[in-house]
N, CA, C and O atoms as CSV, one atom per row, in Angstrom:
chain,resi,resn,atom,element,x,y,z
A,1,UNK,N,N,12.583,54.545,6.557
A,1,UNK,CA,C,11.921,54.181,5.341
A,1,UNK,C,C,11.085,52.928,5.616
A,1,UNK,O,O,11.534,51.953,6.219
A,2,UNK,N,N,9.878,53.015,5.149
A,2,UNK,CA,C,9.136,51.480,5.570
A,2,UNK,C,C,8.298,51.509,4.269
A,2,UNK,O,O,8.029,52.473,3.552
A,3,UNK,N,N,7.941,50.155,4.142
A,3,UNK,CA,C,7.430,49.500,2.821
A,3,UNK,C,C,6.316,48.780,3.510
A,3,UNK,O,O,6.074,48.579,4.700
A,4,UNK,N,N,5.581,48.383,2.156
A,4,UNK,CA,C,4.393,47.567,2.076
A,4,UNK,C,C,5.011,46.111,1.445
A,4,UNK,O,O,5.492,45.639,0.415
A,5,UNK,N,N,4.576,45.705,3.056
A,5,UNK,CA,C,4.574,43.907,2.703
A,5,UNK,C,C,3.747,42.985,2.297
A,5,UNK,O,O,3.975,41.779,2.208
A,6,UNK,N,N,2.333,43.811,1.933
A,6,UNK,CA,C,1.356,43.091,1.945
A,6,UNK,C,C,1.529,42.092,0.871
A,6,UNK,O,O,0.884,41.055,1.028
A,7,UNK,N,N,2.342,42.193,-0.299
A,7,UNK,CA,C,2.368,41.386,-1.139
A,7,UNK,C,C,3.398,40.558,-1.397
A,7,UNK,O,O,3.307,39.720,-2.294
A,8,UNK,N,N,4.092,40.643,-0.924
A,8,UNK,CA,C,5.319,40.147,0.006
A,8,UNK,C,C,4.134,38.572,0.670
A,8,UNK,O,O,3.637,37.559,0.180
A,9,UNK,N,N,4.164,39.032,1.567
A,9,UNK,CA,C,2.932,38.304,2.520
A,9,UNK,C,C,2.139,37.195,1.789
A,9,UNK,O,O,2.200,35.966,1.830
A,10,UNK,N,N,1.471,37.961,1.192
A,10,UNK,CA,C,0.503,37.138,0.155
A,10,UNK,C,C,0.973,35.971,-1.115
A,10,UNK,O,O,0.354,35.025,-1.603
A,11,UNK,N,N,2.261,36.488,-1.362
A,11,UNK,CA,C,3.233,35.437,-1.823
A,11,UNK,C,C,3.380,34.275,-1.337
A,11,UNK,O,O,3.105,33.145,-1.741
A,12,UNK,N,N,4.044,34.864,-0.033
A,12,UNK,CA,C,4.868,34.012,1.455
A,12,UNK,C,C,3.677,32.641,1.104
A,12,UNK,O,O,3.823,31.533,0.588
A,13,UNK,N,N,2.541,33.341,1.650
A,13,UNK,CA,C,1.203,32.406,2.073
A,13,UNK,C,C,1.264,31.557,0.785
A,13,UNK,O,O,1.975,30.559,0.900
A,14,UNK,N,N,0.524,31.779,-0.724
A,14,UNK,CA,C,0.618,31.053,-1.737
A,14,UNK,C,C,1.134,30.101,-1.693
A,14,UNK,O,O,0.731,28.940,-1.632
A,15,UNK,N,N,3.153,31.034,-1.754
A,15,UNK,CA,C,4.043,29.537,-1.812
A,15,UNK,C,C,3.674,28.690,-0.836
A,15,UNK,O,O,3.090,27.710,-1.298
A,16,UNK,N,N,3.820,28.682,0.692
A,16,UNK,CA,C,3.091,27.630,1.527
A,16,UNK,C,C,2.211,26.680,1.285
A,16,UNK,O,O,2.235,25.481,1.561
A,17,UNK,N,N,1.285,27.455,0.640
A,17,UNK,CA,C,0.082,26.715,0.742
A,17,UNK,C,C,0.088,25.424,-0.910
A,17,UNK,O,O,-0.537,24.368,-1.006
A,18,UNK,N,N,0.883,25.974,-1.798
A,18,UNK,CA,C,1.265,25.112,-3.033
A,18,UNK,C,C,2.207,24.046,-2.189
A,18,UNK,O,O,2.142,22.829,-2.358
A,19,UNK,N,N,3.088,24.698,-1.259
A,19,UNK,CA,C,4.121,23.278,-0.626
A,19,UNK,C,C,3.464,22.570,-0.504
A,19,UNK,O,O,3.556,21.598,-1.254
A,20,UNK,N,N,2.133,22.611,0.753
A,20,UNK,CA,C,1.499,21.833,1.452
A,20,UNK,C,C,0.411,21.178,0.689
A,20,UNK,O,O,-0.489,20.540,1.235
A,21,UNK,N,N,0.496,21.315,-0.310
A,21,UNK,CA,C,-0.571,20.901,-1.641
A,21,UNK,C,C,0.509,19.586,-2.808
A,21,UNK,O,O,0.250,18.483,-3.289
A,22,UNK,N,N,1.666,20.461,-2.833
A,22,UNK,CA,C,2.644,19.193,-3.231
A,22,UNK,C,C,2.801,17.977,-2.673
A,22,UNK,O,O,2.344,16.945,-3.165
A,23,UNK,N,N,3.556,18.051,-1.459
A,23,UNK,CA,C,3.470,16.838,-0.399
A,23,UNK,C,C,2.770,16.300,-0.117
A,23,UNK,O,O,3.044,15.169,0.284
A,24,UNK,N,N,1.062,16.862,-0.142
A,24,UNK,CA,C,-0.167,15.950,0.021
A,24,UNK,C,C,0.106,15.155,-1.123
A,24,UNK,O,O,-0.054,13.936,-1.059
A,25,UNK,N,N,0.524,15.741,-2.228
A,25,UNK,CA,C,0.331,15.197,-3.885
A,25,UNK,C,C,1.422,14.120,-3.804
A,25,UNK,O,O,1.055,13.027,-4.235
A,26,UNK,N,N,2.703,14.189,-3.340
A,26,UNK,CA,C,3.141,13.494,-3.502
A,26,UNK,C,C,3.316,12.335,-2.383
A,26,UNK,O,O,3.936,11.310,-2.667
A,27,UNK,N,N,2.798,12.517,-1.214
A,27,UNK,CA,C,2.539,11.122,-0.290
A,27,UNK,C,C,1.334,10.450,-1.010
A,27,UNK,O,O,1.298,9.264,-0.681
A,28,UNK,N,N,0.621,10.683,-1.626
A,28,UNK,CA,C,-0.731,10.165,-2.698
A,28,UNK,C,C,-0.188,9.074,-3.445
A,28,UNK,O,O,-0.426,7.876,-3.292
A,29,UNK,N,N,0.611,9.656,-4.317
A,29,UNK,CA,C,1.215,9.004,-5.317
A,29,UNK,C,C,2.282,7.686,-4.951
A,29,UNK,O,O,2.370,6.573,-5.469
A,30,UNK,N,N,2.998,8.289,-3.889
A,30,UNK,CA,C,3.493,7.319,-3.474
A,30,UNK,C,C,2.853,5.936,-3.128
A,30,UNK,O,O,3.053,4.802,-3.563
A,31,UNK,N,N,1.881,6.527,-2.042
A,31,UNK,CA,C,0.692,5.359,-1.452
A,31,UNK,C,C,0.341,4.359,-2.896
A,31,UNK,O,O,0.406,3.147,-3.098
A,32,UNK,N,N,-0.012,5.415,-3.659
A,32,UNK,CA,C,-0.902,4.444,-5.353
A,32,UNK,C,C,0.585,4.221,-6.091
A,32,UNK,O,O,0.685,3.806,-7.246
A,33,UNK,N,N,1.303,4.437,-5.551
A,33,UNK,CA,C,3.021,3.308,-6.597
A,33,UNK,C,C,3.178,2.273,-5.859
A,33,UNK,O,O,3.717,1.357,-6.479
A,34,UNK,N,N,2.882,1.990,-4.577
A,34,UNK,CA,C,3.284,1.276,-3.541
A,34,UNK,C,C,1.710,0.104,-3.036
A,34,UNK,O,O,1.749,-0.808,-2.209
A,35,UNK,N,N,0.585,0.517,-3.791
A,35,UNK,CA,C,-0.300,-0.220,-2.972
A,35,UNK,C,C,-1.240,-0.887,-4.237
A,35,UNK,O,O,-1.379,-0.588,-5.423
A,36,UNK,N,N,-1.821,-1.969,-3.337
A,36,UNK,CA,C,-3.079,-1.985,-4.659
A,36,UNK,C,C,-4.146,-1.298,-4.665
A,36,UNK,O,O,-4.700,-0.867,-3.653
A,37,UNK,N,N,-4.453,-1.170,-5.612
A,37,UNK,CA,C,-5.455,0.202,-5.828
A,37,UNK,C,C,-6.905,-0.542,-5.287
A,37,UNK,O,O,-7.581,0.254,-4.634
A,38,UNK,N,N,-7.405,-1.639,-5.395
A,38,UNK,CA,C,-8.949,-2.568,-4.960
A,38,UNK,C,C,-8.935,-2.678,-3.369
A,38,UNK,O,O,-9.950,-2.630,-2.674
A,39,UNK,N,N,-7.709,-2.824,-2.923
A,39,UNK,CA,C,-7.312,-3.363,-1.538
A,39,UNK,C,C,-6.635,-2.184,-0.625
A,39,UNK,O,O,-6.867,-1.981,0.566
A,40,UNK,N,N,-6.334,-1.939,-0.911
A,40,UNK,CA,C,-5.339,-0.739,-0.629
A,40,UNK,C,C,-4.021,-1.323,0.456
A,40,UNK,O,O,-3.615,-0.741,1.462
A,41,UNK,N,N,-3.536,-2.623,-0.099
A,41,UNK,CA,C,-2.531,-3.369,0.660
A,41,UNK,C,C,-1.471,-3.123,0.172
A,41,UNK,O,O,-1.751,-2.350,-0.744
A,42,UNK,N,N,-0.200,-3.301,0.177
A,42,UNK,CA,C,1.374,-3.182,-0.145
A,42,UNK,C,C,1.167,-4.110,-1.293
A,42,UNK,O,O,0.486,-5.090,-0.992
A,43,UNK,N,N,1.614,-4.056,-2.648
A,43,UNK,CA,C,1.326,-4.626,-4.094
A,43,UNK,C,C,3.118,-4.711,-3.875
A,43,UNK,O,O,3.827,-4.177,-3.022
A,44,UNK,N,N,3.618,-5.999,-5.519
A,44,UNK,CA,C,3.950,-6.640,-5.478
A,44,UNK,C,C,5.744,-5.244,-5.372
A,44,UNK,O,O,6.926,-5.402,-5.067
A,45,UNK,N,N,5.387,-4.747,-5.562
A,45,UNK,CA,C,6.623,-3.579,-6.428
A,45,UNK,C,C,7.363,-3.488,-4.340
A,45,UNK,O,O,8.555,-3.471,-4.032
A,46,UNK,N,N,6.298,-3.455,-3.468
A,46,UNK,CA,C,6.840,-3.178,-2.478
A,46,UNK,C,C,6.859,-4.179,-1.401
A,46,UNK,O,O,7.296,-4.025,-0.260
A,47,UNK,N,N,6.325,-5.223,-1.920
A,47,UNK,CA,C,6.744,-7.074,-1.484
A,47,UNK,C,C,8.133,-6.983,-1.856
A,47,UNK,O,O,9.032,-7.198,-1.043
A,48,UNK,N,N,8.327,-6.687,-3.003
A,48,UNK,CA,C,9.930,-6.944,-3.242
A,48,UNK,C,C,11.024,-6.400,-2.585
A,48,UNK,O,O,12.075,-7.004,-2.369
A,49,UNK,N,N,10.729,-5.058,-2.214
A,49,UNK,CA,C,11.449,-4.055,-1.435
A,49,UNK,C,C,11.794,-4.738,-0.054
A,49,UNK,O,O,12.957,-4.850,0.331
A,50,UNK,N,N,10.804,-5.145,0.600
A,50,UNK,CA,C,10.514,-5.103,2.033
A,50,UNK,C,C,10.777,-6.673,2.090
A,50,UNK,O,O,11.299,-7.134,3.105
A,51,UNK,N,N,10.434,-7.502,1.037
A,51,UNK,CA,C,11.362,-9.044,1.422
A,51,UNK,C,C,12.865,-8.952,1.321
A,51,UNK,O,O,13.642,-9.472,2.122
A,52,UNK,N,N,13.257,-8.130,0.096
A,52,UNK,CA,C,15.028,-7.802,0.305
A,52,UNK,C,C,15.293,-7.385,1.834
A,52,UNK,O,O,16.096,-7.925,2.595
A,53,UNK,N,N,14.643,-6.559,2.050
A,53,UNK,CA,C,15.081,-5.809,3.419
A,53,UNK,C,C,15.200,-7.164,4.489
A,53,UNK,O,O,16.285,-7.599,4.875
A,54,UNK,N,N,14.227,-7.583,4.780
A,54,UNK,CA,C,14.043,-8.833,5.381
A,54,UNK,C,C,14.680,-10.251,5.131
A,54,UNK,O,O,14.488,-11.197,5.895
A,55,UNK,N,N,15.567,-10.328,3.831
A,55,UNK,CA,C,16.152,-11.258,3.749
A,55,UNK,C,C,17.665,-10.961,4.408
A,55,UNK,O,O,18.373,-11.711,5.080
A,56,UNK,N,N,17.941,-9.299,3.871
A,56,UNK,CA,C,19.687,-8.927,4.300
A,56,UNK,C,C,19.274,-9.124,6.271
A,56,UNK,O,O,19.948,-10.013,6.793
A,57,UNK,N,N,18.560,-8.588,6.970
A,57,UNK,CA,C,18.359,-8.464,7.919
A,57,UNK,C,C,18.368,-9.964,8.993
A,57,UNK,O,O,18.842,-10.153,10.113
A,58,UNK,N,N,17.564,-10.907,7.981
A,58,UNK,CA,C,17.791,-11.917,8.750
A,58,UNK,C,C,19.294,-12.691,8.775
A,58,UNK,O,O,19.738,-13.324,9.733
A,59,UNK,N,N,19.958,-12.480,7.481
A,59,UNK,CA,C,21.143,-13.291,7.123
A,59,UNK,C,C,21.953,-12.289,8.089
A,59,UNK,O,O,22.607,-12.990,8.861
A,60,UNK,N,N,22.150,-11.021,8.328
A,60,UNK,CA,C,22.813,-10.046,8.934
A,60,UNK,C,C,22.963,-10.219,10.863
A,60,UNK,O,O,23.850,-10.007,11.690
A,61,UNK,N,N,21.584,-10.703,10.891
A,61,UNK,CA,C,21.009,-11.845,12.222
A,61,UNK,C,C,21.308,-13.306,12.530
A,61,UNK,O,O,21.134,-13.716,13.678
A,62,UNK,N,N,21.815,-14.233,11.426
A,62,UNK,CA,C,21.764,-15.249,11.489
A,62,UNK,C,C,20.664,-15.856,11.965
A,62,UNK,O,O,20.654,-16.732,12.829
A,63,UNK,N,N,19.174,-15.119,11.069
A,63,UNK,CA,C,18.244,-15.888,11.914
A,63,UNK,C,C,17.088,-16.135,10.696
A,63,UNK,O,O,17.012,-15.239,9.856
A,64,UNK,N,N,16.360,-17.074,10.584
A,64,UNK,CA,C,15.732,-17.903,9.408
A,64,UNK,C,C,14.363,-17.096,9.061
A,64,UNK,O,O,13.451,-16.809,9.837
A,65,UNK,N,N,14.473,-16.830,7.759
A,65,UNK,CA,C,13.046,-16.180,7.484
A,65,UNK,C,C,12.041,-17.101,6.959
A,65,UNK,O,O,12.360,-18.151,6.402
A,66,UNK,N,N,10.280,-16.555,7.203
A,66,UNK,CA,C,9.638,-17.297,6.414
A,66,UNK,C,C,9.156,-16.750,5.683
A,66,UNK,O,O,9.155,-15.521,5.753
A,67,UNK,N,N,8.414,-17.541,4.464
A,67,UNK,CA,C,7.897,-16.505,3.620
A,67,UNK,C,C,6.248,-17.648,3.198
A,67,UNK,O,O,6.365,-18.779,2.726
A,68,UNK,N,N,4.996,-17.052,3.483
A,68,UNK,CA,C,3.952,-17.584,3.414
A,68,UNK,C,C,3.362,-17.111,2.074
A,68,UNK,O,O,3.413,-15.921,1.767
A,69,UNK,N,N,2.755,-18.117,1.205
A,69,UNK,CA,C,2.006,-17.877,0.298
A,69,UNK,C,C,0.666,-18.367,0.384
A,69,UNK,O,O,0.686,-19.592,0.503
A,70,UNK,N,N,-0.539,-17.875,0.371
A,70,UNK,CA,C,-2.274,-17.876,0.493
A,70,UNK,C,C,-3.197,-17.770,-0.994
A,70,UNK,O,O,-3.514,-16.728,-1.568
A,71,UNK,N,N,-3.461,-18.945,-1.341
A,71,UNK,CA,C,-4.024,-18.834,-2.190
A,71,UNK,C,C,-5.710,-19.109,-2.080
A,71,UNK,O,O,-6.165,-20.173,-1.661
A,72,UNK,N,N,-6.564,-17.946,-2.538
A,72,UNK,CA,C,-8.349,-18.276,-2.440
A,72,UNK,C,C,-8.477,-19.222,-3.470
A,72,UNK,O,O,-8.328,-19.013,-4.674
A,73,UNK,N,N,-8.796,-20.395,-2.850
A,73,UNK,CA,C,-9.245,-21.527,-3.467
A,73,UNK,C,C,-10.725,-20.680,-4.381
A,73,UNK,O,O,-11.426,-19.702,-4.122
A,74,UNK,N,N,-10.670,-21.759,-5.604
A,74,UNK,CA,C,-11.921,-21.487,-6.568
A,74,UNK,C,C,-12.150,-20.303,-6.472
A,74,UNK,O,O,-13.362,-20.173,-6.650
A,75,UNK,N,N,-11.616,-19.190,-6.263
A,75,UNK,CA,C,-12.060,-17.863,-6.494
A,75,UNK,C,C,-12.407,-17.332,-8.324
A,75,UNK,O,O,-13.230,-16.477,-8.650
A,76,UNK,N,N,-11.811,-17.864,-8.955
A,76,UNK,CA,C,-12.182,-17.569,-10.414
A,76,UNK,C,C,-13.712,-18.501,-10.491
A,76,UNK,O,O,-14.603,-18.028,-11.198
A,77,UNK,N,N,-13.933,-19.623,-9.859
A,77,UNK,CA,C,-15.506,-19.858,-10.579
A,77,UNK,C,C,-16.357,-18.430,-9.785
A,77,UNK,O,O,-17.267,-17.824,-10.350
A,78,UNK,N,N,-15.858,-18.098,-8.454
A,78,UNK,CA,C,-16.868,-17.321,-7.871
A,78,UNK,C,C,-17.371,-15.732,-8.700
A,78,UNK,O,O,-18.422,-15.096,-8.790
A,79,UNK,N,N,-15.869,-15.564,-9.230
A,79,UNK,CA,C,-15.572,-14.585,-9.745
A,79,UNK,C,C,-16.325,-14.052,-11.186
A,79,UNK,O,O,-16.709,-12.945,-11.563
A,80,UNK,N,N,-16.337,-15.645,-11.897
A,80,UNK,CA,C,-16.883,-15.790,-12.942
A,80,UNK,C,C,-18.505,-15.715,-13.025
A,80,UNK,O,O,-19.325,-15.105,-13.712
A,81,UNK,N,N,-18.531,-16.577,-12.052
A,81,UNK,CA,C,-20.357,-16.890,-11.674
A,81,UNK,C,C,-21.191,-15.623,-11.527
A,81,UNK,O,O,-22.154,-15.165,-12.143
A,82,UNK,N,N,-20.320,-15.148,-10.274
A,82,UNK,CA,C,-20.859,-13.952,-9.580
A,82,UNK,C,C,-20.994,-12.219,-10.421
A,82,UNK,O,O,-21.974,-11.474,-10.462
A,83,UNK,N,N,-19.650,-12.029,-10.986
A,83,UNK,CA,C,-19.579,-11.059,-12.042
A,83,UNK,C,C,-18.025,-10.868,-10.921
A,83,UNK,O,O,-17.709,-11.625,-10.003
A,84,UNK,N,N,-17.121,-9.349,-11.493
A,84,UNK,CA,C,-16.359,-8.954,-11.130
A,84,UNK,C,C,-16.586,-8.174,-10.281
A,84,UNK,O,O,-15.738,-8.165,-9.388
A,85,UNK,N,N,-17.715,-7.221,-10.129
A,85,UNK,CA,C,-17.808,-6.583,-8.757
A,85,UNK,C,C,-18.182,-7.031,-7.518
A,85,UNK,O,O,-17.873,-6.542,-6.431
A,86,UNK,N,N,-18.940,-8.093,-7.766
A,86,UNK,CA,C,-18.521,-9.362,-6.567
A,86,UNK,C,C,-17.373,-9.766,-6.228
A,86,UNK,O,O,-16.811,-9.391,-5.199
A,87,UNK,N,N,-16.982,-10.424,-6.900
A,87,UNK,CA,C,-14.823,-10.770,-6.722
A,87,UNK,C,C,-13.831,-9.677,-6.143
A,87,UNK,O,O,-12.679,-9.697,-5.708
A,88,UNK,N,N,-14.691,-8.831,-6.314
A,88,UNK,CA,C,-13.861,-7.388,-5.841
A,88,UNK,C,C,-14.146,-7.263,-4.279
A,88,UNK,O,O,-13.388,-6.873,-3.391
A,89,UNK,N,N,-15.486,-7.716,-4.206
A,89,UNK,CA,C,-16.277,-6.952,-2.659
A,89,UNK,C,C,-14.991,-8.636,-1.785
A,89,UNK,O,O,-14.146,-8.488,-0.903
A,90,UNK,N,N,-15.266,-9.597,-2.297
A,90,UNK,CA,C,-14.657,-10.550,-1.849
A,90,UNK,C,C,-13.673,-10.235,-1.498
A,90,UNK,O,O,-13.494,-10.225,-0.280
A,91,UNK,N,N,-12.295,-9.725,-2.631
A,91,UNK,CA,C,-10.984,-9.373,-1.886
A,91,UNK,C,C,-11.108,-8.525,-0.616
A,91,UNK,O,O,-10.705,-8.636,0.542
A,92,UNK,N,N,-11.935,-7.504,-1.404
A,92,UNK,CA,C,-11.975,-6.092,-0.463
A,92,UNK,C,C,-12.044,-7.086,1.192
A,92,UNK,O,O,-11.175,-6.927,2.050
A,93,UNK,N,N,-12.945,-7.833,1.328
A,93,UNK,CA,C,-13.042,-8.697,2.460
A,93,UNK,C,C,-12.448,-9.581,2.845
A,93,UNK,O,O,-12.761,-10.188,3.869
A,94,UNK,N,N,-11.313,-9.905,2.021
A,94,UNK,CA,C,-10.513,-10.925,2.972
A,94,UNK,C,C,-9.095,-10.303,3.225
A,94,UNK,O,O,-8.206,-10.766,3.939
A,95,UNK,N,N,-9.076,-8.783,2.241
A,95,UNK,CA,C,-8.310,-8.367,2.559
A,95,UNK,C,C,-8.390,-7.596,3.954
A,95,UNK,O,O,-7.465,-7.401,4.742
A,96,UNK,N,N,-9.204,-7.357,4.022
A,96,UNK,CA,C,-10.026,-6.616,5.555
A,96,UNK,C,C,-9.784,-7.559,6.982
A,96,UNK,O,O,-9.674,-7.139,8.134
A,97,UNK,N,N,-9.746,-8.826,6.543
A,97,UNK,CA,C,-10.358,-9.511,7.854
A,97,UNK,C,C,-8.362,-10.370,7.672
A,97,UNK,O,O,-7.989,-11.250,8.448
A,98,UNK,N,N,-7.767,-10.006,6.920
A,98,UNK,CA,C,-6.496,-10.518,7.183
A,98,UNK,C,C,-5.549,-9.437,8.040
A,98,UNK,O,O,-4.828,-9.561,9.030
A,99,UNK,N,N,-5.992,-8.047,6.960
A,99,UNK,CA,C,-5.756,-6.744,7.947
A,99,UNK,C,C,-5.532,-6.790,9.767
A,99,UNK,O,O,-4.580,-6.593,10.523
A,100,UNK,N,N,-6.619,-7.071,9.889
A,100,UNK,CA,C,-7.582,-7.640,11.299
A,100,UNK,C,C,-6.618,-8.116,11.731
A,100,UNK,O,O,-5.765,-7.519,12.387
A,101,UNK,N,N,-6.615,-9.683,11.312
A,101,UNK,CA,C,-6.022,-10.790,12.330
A,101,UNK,C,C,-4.668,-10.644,12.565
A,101,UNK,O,O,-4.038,-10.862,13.600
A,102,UNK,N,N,-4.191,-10.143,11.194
A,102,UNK,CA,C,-2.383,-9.720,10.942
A,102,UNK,C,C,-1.828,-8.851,12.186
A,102,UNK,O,O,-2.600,-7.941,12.487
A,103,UNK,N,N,-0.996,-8.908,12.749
A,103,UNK,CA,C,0.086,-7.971,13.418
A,103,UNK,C,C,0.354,-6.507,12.388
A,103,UNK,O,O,0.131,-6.704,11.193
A,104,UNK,N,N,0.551,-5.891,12.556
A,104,UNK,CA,C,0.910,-4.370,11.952
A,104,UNK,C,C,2.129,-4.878,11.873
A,104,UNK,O,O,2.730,-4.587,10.839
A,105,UNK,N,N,2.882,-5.784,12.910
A,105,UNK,CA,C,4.294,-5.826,12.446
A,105,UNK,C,C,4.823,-6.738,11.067
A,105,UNK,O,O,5.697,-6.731,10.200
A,106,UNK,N,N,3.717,-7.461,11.497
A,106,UNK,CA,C,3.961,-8.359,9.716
A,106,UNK,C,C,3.441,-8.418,8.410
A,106,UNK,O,O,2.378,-8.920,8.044
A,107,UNK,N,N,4.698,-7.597,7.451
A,107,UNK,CA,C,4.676,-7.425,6.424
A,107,UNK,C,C,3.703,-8.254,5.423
A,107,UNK,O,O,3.980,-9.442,5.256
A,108,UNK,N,N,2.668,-7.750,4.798
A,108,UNK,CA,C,1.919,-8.637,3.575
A,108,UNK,C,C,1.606,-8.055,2.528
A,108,UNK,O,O,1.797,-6.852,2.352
A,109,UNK,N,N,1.056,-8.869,1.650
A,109,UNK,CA,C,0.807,-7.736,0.775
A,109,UNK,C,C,-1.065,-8.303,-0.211
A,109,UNK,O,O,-1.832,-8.902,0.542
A,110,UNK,N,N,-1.446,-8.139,-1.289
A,110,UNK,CA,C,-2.780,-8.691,-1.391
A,110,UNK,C,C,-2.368,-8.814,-2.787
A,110,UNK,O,O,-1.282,-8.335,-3.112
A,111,UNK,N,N,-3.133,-9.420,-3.686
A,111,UNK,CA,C,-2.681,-9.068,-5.646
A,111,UNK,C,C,-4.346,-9.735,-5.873
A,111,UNK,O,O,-4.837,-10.855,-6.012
A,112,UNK,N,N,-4.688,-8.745,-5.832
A,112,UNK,CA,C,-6.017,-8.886,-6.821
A,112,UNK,C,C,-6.283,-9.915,-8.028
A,112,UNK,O,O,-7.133,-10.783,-8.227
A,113,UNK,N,N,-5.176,-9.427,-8.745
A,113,UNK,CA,C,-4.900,-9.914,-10.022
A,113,UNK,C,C,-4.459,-11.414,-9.740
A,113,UNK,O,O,-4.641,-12.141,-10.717
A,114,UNK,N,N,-4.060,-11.877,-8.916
A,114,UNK,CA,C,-3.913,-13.347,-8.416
A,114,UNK,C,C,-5.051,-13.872,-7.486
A,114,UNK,O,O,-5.486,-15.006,-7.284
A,115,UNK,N,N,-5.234,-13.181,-7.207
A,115,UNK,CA,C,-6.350,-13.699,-5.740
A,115,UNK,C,C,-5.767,-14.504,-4.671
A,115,UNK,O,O,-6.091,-15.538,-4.086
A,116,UNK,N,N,-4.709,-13.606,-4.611
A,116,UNK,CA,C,-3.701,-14.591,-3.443
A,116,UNK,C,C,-2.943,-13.739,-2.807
A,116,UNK,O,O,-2.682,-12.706,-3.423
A,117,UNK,N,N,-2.511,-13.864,-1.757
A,117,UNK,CA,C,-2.115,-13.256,-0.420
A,117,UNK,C,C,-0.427,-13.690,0.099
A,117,UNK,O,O,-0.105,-14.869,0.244
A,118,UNK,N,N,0.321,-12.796,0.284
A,118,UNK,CA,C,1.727,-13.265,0.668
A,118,UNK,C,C,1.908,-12.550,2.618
A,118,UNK,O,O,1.261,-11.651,3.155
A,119,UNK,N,N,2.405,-12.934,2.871
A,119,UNK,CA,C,3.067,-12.643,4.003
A,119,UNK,C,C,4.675,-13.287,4.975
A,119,UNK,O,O,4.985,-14.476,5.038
A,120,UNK,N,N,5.260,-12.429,5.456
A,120,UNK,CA,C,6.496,-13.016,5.462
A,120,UNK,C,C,6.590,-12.315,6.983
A,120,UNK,O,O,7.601,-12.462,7.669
């Protein structure tokens, strides 16, 4: 006895192809819960995460953490003067050129909304 799989098949494929359409969807979402949306740096929700981690880790080490705070001087007159899509191209650029200089290994993060920069 033999059957037609063709639709069988054509299922198979669908469902696949909706998986692989989910998981895109949901590594997305994740990225935009986890980042800032102007910068596209680690925002404050996952500073918090990743300094806990880094605080149990060092105390777990007996070994001393730091934690750096960066603030853009006068950035609100520039911001003001200039308009907001200037202030924007600005972060976008210092978030870029911190990117740069930063290690991949060390954790930072950017806040728009502050105009200030953490790293630990």
């Amino acid at each position: 006895m033999s059957r037609d799989i063709t639709e069988r098949k054509r299922l198979d494929d669908a469902l696949k192809l909706k998986t692989q359409e989910y998981f895109a969807l949901s590594k997305d979402l994740e990225h935009m819960a986890y980042h800032d949306v102007l910068t596209g740096l680690p925002n404050r929700i996952l500073l918090a995460d990743r300094l806990r981690q880094s605080i149990t880790l060092a105390q777990r080490a007996g070994e001393i953490l730091a934690v750096a705070y960066l603030d853009l001087d006068y950035f609100k007159p520039v911001n003001d003067m200039n308009g907001h899509e200037f202030g924007d191209r600005v972060l976008k650029e210092v978030a870029k050129r911190m990117s740069f200089e930063l290690r991949a290994s060390i954790p930072w993060r950017a806040s728009a909304a502050t105009s200030s920069l953490w790293y630990w």
